[in-house]
C-alpha positions as CSV (number, residue, x, y, z in Angstrom):
1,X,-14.5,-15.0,-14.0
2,X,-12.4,-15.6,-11.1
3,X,-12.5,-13.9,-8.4
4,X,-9.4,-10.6,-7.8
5,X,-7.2,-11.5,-4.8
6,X,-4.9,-9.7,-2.7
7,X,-1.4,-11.0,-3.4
8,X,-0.2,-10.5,0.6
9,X,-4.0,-12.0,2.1
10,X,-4.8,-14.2,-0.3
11,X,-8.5,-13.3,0.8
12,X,-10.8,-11.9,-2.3
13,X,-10.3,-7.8,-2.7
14,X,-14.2,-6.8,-2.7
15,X,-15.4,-3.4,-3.7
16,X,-12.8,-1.2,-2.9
17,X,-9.3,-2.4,-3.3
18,X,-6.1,0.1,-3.0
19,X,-4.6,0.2,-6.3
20,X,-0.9,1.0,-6.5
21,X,0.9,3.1,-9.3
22,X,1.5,-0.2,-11.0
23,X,-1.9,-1.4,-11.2
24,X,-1.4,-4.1,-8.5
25,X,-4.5,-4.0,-6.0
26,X,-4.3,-5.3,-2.3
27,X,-6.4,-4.5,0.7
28,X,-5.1,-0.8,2.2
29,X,-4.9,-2.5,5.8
30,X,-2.4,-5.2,3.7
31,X,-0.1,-2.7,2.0
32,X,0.2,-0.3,4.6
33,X,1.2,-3.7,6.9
34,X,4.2,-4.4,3.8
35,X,5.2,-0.6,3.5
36,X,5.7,-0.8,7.0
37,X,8.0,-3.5,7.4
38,X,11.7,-3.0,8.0
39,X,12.9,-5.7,5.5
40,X,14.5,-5.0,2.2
41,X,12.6,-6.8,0.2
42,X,9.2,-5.5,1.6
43,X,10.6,-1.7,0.4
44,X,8.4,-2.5,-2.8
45,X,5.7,-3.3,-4.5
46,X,4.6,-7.1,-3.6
47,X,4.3,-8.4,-7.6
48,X,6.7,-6.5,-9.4
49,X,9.0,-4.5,-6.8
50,X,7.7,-1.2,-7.7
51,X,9.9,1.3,-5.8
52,X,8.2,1.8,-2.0
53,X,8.4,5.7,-2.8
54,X,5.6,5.0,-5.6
55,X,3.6,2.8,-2.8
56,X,3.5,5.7,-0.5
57,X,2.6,8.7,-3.1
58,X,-1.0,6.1,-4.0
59,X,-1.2,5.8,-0.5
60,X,-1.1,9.3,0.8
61,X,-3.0,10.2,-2.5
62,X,-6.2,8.1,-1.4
63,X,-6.0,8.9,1.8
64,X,-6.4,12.3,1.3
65,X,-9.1,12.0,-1.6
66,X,-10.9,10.0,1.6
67,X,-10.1,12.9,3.7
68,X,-8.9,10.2,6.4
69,X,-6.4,12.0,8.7
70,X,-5.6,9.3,10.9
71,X,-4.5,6.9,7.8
72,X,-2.3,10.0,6.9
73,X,-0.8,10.1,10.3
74,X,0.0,6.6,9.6
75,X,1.8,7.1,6.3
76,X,3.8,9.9,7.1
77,X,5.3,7.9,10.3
78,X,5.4,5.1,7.8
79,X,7.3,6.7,5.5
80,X,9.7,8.6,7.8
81,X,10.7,5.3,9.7
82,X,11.5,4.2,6.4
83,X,13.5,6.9,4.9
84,X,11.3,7.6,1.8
85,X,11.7,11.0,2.7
């Protein structure tokens, strides 16, 4: 079996890759890079466009299962810049 990659890296996932909502997995340091971006077309999932809002709520979600406040700082600044709330 072939090794999972992350669709924005290319590079192999490893252990603990940040699923989205629609089952897609990347790196978390390579999503929160794409859900940061200003461009249109980067206000979704990578594969199959799932709405940015979704991206966010699995984001947020594991970051505070993790208890990590300073990933949670970066969402929510993330998210406001965007709009998404």
């Amino acid at each position: 079996m072939e090794p999972q990659c992350c669709s924005i890296c290319l590079d192999e996932l490893g252990a603990a890759p940040h699923t989205l909502a629609c089952g897609h997995a990347f790196h978390t340091d390579c999503i929160l890079a794409w859900a940061r971006s200003d461009s249109v077309h980067h206000a979704r999932c990578p594969v199959c466009r799932e709405p940015r809002a979704l991206v966010a709520d699995t984001l947020v979600a594991s970051a505070m299962a993790a208890g990590d406040l300073r990933l949670l700082e970066t969402l929510s600044a993330a998210i406001q810049k965007a709009g998404v709330i």
